[in-house]
N, C-alpha and C positions, 0 to 999 in steps of 0.2 A: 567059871566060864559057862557062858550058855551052848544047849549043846543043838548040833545043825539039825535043822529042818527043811522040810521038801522046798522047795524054788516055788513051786506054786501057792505057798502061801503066806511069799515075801510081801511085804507091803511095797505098793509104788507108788510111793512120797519121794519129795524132795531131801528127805534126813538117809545117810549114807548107811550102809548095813554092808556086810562082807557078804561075799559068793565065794561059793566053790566051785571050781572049771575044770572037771576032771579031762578034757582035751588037750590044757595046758598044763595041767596040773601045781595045781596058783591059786590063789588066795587074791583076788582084787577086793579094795572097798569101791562101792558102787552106788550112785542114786538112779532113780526112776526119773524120764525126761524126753525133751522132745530132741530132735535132731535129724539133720538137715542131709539128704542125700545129693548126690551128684547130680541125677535128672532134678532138683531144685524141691524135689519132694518133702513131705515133712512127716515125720514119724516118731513113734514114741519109742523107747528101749531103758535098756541098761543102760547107764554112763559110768566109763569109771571116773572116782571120785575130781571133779574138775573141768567135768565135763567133756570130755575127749568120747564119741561113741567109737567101738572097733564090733566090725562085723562080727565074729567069733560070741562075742557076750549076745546077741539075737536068735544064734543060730540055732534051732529047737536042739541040732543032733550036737555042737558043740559049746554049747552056752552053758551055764553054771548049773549045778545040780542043785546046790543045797544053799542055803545062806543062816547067817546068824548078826546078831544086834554089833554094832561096834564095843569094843569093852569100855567100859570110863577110863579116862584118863589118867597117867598118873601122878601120884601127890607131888 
């Protein structure tokens, strides 16, 4: 298993990579993306996997610390 590294030097692509949320204390898989606010705005973030944005994964003080690669799949 690979082991976590800072958030700041997650890749923001579209291929899905795990966060850590220590506010939640959770594991989401997550892409980088855009997404669409209430006032019709558009901005970039976390998604969890599927694309669903939730305020928390943006939030400097509650958003994910650390991230790591998805693992391969198994056989």
């Amino acid at each position: 298993m690979t082991e976590w590294q800072d958030i700041s030097t997650a890749p923001k692509t579209s291929k899905s990579i795990l966060v850590w949320v220590p506010s939640n204390k959770c594991v989401f898989a997550v892409t980088w993306g855009e997404y669409h606010m209430y006032d019709e705005s558009i901005r970039f973030g976390w998604l969890i996997f599927g694309g669903s944005a939730r305020s928390f994964l943006n939030n400097p003080e509650q958003g994910p610390s650390h991230w790591q690669p998805t693992p391969e799949p198994p056989e």
